[in-house]
C-alpha positions as a Python dict, from the first residue, in 0.01 Angstrom:
ca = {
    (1, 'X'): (0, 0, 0),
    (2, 'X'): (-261, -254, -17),
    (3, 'X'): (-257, -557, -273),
    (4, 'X'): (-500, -818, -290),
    (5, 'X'): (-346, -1129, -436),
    (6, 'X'): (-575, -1348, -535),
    (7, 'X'): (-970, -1221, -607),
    (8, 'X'): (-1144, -1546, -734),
    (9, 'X'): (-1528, -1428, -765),
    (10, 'X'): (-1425, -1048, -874),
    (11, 'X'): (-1133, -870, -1049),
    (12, 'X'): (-1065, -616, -854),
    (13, 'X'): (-699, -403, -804),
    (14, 'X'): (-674, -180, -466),
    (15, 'X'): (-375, 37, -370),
    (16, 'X'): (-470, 179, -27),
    (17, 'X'): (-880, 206, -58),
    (18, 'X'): (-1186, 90, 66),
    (19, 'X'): (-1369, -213, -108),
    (20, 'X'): (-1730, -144, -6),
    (21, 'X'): (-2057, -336, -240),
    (22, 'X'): (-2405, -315, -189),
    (23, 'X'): (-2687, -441, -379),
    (24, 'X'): (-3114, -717, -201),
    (25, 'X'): (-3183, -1095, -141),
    (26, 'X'): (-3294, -1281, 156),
    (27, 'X'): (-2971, -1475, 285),
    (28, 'X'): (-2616, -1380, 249),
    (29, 'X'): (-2606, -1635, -64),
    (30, 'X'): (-2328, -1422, -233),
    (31, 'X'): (-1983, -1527, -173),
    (32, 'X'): (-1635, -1394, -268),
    (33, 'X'): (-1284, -1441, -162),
    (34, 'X'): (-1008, -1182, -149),
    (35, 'X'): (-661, -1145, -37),
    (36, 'X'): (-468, -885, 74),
    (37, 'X'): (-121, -761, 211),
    (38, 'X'): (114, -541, 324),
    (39, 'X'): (472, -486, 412),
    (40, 'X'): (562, -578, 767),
    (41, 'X'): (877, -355, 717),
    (42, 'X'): (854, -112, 1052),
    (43, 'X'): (539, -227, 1190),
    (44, 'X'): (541, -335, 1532),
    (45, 'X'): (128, -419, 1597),
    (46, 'X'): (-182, -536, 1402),
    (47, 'X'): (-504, -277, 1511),
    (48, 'X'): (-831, -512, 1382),
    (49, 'X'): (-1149, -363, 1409),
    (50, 'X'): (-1386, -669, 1258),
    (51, 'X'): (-1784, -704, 1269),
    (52, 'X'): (-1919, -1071, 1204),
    (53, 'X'): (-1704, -1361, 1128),
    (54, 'X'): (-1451, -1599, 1245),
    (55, 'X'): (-1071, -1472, 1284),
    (56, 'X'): (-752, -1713, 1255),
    (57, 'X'): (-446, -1536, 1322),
    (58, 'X'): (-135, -1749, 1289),
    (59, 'X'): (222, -1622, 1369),
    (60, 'X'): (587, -1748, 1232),
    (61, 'X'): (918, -1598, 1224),
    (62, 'X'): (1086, -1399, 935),
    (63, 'X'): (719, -1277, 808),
    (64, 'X'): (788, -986, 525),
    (65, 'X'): (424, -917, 453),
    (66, 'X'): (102, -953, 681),
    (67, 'X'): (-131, -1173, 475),
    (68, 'X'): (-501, -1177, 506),
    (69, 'X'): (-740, -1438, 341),
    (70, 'X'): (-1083, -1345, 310),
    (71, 'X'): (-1403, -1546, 270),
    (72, 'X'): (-1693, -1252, 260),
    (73, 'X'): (-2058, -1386, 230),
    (74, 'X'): (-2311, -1107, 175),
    (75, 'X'): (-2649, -1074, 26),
    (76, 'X'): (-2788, -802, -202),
    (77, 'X'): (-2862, -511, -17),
    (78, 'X'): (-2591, -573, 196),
    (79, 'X'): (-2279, -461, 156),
    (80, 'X'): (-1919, -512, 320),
    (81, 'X'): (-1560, -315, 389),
    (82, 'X'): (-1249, -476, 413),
    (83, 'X'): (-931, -244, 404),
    (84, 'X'): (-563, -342, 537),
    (85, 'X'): (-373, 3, 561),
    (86, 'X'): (-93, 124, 758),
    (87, 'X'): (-19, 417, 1023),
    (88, 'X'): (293, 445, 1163),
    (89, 'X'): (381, 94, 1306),
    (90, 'X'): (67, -16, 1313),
    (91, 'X'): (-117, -238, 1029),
    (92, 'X'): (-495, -127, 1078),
    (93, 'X'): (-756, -413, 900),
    (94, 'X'): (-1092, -340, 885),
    (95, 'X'): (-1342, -657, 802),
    (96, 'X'): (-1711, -540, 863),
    (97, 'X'): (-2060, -644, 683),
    (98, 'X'): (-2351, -381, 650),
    (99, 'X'): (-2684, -301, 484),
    (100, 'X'): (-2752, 16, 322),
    (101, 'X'): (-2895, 167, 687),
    (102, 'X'): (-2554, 67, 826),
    (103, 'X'): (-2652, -207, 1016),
    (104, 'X'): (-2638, -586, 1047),
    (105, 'X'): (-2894, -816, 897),
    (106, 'X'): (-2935, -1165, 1091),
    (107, 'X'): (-3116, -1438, 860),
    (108, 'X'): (-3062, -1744, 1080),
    (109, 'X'): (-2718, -1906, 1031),
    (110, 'X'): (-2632, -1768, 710),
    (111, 'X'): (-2605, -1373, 831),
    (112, 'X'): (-2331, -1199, 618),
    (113, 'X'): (-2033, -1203, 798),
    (114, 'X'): (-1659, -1179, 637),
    (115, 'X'): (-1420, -1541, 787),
    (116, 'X'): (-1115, -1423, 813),
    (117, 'X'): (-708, -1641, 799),
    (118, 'X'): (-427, -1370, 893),
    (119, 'X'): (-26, -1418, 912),
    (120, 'X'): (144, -1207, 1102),
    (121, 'X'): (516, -1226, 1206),
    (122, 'X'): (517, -1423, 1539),
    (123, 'X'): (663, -1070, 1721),
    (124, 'X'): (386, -835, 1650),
    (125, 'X'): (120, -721, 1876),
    (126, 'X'): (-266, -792, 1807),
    (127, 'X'): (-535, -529, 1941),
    (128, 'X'): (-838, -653, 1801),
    (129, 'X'): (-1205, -566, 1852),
    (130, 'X'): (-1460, -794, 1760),
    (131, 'X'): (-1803, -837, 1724),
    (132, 'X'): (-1917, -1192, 1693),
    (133, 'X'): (-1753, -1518, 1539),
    (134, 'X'): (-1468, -1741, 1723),
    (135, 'X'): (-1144, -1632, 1734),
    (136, 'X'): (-852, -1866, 1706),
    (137, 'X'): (-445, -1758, 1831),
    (138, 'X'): (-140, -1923, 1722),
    (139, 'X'): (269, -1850, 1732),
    (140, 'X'): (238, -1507, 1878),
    (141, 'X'): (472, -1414, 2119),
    (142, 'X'): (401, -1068, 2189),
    (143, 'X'): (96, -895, 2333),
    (144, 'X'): (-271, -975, 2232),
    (145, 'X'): (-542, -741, 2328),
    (146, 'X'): (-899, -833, 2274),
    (147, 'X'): (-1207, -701, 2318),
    (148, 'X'): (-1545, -880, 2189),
    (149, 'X'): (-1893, -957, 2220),
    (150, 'X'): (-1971, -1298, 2137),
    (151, 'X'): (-1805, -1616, 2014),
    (152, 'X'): (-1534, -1872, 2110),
    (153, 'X'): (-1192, -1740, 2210),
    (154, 'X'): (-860, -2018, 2147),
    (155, 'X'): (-529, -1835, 2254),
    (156, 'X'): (-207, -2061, 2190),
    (157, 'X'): (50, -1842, 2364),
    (158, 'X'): (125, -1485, 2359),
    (159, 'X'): (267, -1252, 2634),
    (160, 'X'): (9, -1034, 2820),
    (161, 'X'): (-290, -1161, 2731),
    (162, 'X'): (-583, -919, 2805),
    (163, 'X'): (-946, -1053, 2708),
    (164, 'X'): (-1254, -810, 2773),
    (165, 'X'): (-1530, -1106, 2663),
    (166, 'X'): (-1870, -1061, 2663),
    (167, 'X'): (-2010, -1404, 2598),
    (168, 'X'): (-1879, -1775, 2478),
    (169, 'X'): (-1617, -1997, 2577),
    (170, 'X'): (-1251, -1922, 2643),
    (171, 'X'): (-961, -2161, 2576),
    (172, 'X'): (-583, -2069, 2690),
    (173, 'X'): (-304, -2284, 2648),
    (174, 'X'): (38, -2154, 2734),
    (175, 'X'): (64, -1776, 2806),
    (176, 'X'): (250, -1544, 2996),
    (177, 'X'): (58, -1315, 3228),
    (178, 'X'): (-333, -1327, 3171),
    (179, 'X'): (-620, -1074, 3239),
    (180, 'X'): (-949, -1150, 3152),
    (181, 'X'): (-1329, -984, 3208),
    (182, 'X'): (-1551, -1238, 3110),
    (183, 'X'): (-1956, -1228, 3068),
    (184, 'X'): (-2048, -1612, 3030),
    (185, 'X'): (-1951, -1879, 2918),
    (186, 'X'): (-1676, -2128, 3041),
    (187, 'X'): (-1304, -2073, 3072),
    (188, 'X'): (-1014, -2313, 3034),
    (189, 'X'): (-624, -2215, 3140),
    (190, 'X'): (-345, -2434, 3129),
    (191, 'X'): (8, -2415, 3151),
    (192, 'X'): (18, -2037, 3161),
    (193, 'X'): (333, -1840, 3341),
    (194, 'X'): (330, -1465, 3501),
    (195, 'X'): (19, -1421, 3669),
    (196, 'X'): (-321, -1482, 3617),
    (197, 'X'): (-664, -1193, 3666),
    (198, 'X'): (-994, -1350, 3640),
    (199, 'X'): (-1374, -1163, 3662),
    (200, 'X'): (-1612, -1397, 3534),
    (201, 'X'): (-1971, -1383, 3545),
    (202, 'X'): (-2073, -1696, 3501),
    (203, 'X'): (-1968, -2027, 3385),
    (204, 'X'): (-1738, -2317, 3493),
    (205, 'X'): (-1388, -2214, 3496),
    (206, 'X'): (-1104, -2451, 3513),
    (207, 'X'): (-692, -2297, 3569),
    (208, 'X'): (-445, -2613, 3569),
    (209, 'X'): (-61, -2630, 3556),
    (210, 'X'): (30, -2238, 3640),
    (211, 'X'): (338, -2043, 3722),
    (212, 'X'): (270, -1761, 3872),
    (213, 'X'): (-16, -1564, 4132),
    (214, 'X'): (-372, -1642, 4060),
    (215, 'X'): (-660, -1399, 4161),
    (216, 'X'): (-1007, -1525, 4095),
    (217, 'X'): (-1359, -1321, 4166),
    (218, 'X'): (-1605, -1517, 4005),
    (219, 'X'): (-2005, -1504, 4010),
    (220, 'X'): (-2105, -1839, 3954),
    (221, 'X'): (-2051, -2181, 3794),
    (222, 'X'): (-1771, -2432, 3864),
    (223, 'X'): (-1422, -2380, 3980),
    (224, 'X'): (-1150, -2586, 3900),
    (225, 'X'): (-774, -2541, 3991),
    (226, 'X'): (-512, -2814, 3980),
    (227, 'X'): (-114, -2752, 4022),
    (228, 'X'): (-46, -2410, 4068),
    (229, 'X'): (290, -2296, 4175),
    (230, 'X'): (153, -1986, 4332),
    (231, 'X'): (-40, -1778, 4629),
    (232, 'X'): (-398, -1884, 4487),
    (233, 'X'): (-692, -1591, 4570),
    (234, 'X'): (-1052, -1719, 4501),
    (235, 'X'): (-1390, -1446, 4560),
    (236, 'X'): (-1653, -1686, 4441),
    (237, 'X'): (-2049, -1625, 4439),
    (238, 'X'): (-2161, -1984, 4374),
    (239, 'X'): (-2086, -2328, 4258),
    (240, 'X'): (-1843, -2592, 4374),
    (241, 'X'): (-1478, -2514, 4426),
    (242, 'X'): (-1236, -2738, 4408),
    (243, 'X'): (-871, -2669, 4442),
    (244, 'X'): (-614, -2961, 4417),
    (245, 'X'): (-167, -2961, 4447),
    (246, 'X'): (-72, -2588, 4510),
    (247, 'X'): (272, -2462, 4606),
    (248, 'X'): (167, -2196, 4817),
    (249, 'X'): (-152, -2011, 5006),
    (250, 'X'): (-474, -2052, 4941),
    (251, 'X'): (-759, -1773, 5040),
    (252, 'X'): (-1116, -1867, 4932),
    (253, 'X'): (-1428, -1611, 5027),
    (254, 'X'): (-1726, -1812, 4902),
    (255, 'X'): (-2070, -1763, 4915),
    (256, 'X'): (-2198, -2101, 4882),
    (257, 'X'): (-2116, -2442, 4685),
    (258, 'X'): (-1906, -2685, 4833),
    (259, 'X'): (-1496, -2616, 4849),
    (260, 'X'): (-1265, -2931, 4844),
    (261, 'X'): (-879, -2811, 4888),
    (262, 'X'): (-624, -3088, 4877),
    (263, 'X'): (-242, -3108, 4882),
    (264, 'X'): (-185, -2728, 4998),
    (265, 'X'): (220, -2692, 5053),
    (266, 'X'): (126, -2357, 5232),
    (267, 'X'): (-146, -2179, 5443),
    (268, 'X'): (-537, -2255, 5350),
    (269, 'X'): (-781, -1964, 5485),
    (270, 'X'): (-1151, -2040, 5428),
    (271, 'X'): (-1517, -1745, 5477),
    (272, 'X'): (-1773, -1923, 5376),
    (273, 'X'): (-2126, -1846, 5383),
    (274, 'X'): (-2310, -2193, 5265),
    (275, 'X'): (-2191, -2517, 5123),
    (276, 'X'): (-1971, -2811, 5268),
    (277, 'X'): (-1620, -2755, 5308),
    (278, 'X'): (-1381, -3007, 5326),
    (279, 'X'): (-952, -2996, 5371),
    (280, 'X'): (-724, -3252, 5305),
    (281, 'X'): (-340, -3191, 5333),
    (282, 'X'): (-237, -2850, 5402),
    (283, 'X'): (8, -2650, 5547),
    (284, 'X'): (-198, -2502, 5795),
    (285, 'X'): (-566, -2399, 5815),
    (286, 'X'): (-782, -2094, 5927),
    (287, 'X'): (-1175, -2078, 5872),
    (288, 'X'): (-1287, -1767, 6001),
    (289, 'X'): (-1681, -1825, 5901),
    (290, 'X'): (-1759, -2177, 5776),
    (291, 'X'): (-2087, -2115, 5728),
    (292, 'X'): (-2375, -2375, 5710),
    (293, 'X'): (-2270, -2705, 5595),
    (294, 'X'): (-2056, -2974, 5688),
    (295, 'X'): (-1651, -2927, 5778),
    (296, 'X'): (-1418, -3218, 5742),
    (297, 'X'): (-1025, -3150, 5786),
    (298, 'X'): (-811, -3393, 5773),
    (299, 'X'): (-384, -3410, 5754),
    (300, 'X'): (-274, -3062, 5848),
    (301, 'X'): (58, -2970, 5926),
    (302, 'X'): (83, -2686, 6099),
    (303, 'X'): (-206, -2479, 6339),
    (304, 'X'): (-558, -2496, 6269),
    (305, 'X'): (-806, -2182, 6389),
    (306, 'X'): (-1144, -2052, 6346),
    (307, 'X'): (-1420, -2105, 6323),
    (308, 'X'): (-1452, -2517, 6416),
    (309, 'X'): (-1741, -2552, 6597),
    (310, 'X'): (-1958, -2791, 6321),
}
């Protein structure tokens, strides 16, 4: 059962259907909001399936409806669908914008696009597919699933965070197990736990205060990692590398860019193909190809090998 709570520009009362209005103008000048809920009462995850527009989605305990606030700008000729149904114990919303041939139309900044606020219990599980517009995470502590195509990403929390990202930045904080695909754009961890999957095309990428494994392939742009508590894997096309205070091993394959690793408790192992490398403070140290480029080492503990002759 759907309810919509508070329509300001239009009266309109839904039980279970699809709003959808059409009508032609130039710029997505038309704008209503709408509300709508539905009983959390044996629902375990939220399925979104949203076009353009920005997504807030904000957990706390003891929910007994999921809420959704919606700001929907269209323009005549366009029209829009925004449903909130149930299927089993899933919650499906649907929030998409679309002219009378079905698709999108772009005017500049002021495309129509449907901003979205949802509340959620903090428990429940978010598989959403997006289109375009940021998307900002808060309070949940169960799994979030995303897949989009363009737009900011902020996660606050969660447990099993997998991100399929095509382009635009991609903020982390807190976290427990991560696994992202990333187009472009940059990427910012910190204080995750479990361990951490990274393919990134291209951007700089920084990973700081982690618990857990960290396995990086990365195509190019910046790479920043700073207190990690475990074994540290790095396949990097280009751009500098710099690793600094990790608890364990350290394997870098780089193509070229410089690589600074400092403070290594354990075992650094270095292929490089271009780029100066230098090591300060580690376990112990094997470069099996250092490439072109200078190599400085200083303050190892155990055995150095390789590849020394520069």
């Amino acid at each position: 059962m759907i309810k919509i709570l508070t329509p300001i520009c239009a009266a309109l009362v839904l039980s279970g259907c699809i709003v959808h209005v059409g009508g032609a103008a130039a710029k997505a000048d038309k704008h209503e909001t709408q509300q709508l809920a539905v009983s959390t009462a044996g629902l375990t995850s939220l399925d979104a399936n949203l076009g353009a527009g920005s997504l807030k989605v904000i957990g706390a305990p003891n929910l007994s409806e999921i809420k959704v606030d919606a700001d929907i700008y269209t323009y005549d000729g366009s029209g829009y669908t925004f449903t909130l149904d149930t299927s089993g114990s899933t919650a499906k919303l649907i929030a998409e914008t679309s002219s009378r041939s079905g698709n999108v139309w772009v005017v500049g900044n002021q495309s129509p696009r449907i901003d979205l606020v949802v509340y959620v219990p903090e428990t429940m599980a978010l598989d959403i597919d997006d289109g375009s517009g940021d998307i900002h995470i808060q309070g949940i502590t169960s799994h979030i699933n995303i897949e989009d195509n363009s737009g900011g990403i902020n996660i606050n929390g969660g447990h099993n965070i997998n991100i399929d990202d095509g382009s635009g930045d991609i903020n982390i904080n807190g976290g427990y197990a991560i696994d992202i695909k990333d187009g472009s754009g940059s990427l910012n961890i910190k204080n995750a736990q479990g361990d951490i999957h990274i393919v990134d095309g291209s951007g700089d990428m920084k990973v700081h205060d982690t618990v857990g494994e960290i396995y990086i392939k990365d195509g190019s742009g910046s790479l920043n990692i700073k207190n990690a508590q475990g074994n540290i894997s790095i396949n990097d096309g280009s751009g500098d590398l710099n690793v600094y205070r990790a608890q364990k091993n350290v394997e870098i394959e780089d193509d070229s860019g410089s690589i600074s690793v400092a403070k290594i408790a354990g075992k650094v192992t270095i292929e490089d193909g271009s780029g100066d490398i230098e090591v300060n403070h580690a376990g112990s140290l094997h470069i099996s190809d250092a490439g072109s480029g200078s190599v400085s080492i200083d303050n190892i503990q155990g055995r150095i090998s390789g590849d020394l002759n520069q």
